[in-house]
Structures are given as C-alpha cells and as structure tokens.
C-alpha positions in Angstrom: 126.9 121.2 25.8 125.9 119.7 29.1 126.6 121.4 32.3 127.3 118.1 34.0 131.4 117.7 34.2 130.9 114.2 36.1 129.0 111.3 37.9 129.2 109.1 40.9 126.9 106.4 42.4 125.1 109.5 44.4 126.7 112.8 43.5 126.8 115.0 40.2 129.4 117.4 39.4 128.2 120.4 37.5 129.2 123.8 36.0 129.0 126.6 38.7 126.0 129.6 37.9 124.7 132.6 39.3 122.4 130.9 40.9 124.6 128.9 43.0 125.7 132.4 44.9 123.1 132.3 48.0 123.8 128.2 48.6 127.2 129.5 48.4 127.5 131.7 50.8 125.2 130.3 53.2 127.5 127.8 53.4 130.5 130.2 53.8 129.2 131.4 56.9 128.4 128.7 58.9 130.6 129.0 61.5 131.3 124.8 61.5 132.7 125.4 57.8 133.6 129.1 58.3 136.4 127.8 60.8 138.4 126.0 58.2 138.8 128.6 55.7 141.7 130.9 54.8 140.0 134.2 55.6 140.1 136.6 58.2 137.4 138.2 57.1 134.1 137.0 56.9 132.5 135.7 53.7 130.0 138.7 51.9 127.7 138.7 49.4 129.7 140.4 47.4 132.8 138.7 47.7 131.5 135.3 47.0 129.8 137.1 43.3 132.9 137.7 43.3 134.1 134.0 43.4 131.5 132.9 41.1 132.0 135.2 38.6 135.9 134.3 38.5 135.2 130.3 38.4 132.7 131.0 35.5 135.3 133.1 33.4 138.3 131.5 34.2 137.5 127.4 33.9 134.8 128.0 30.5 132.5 124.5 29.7 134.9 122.0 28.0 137.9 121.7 30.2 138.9 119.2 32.0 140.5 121.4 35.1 138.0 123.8 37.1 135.5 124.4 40.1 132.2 122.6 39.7 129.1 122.8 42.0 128.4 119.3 44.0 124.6 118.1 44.3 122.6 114.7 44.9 121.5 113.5 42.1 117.8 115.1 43.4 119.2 118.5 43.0 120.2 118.9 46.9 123.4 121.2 47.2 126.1 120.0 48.1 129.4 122.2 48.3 131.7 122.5 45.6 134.9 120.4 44.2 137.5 121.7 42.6 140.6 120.0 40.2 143.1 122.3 38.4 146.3 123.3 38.6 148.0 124.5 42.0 148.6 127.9 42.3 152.0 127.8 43.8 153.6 124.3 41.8 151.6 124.0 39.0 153.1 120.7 37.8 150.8 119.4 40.3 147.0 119.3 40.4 145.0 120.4 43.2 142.5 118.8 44.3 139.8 120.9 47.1 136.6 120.4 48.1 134.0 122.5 50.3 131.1 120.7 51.7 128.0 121.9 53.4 128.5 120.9 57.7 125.0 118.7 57.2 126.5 116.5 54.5 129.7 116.0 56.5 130.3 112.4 57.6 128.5 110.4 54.3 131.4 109.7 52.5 129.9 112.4 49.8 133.7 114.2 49.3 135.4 110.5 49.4 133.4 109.9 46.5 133.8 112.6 44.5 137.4 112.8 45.1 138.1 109.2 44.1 136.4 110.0 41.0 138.0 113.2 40.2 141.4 111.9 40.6 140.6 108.2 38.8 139.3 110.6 35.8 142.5 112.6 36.0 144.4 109.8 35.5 142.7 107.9 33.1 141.6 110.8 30.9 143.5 114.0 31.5 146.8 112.9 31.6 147.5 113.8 35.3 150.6 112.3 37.3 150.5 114.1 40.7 147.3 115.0 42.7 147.9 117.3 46.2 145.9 118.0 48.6 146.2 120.6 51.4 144.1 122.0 54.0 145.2 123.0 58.1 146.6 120.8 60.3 143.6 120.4 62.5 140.9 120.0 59.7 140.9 115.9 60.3 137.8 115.5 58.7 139.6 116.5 55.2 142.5 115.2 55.7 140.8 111.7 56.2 138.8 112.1 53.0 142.6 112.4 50.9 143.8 109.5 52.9 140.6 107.3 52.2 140.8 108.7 48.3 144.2 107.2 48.4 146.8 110.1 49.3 149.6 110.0 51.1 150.8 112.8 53.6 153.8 114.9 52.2 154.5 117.3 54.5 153.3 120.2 56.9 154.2 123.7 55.9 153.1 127.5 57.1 150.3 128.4 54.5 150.5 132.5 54.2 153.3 132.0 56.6 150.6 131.8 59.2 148.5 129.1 59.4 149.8 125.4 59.7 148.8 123.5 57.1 149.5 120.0 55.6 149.9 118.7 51.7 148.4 115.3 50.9 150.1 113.5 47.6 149.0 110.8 45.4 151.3 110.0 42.3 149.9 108.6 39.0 150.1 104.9 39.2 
C-alpha cells in the first residue's frame, strides 16, 4: 500500500515513520512553535518516540482518521496534520495541524486543511469538523476561518489555558 494518505497543489500527506522523530522534535522545540503547545515541560527525545510510536500503532495504513507527516512535494518537511476523532466529543472530528515557524505564512496549513475536511465530507462520511487551539494563537485560528470554520466558543482547556473551538458543519 502507499504511504501517501493525500495530495494538494504543493503539499503531500504521508504515513508518520521513525524517521520523522528528529524533524519532529526539532520542530518541537523551537521556541516560535514551542509557545503554542499544551506542555509545561519541554519536548524530549524520548517523549516525542514516544508520540511516534503511538501515531504509528494506533491510526495503522488504511484508515481514513489519523496523524500524517506534511512535506513539499520535494521531500521538504513540513509539520504534521492530523484528522480523527476528538478526544473529549467524539461525534466530532478534530482537525490539528503543527507546522514548522519557517513554513508559517504560505498558506501551506490552509491547504491541507481544506483538503482534509473537503475529503472528510465527500468520502468519510464526516458532518462536524472542530478545531481548537489558545486564544492567542491567531495565526491558527485564521487558517480554520480561511478553511471555512466558524468560531464556537472559548473554553478553559485543562482548566488552565484559554482556548477556543472553531466549527464547520457538513454542508
């Protein structure tokens, strides 16, 4: 089977691999990216094994929910997207996306999530997409408006950190 989950104009969506640890947590611990994550701790090498190792076993090849390594079509990394049921409501599906800070601003995670959620609907049976990340990230929450969701509300994520839910509804 191919490792490739899905295609845009620029980017390709594929299945994560060891490999994709060190790209991974270089990324993690750039302070610009770093600053928007849900961790008071910071990101080791072992913890983001860790993370691999859990999106390889629990979203196998085949699915159409899971985490999947974002690159150029020239093999340049990316960040990753994910698309799977929320943890908290699952009758919802989640759509998240990390991007490397020197890819920020090309429209690269507009993309992507426009596809992701156009694929959802068309193929996977999906009715609600959410989207949440903190209040202040305004770089992410103008990629889910631009992708076409609407904001829902603003709620304490971990009862600590003000966050905000984005929404778009199968049309």
């Amino acid at each position: 089977m191919s490792k490739t989950y899905l295609t845009t104009d620029r980017v390709t969506l594929r299945r994560f691999e060891e490999k994709d640890v060190i790209p991974l947590l270089e990324m993690d611990l750039d302070p610009a990216v770093s600053k928007y994550l849900d961790s008071e701790n910071p990101m080791t090498l072992e913890r983001e094994q860790g993370f691999v190792d859990y999106v390889i076993e629990k979203y196998p090849e085949g699915q159409p929910f899971g985490f999947w390594i974002a690159q150029l079509h020239d093999g340049t990394f990316l960040g990753w997207f994910h698309f799977r049921p929320h943890r908290k409501d699952p009758q919802f599906i989640e759509l998240g996306y990390r991007l490397c800070q020197a890819h920020w601003g090309r429209g690269y995670a507009t993309e992507v999530s426009r596809a992701l959620i156009e694929k959802g609907f068309r193929e996977d049976g999906v009715e609600v997409v959410v989207g949440e990340t903190l209040a202040e990230n305004l770089g992410s929450r103008r990629v889910m408006e631009k992708a076409g969701m609407i904001f829902a509300f603003e709620f304490l994520y971990d009862d600590r950190l003000r966050a905000v839910r984005y929404q778009r509804d199968r049309p």
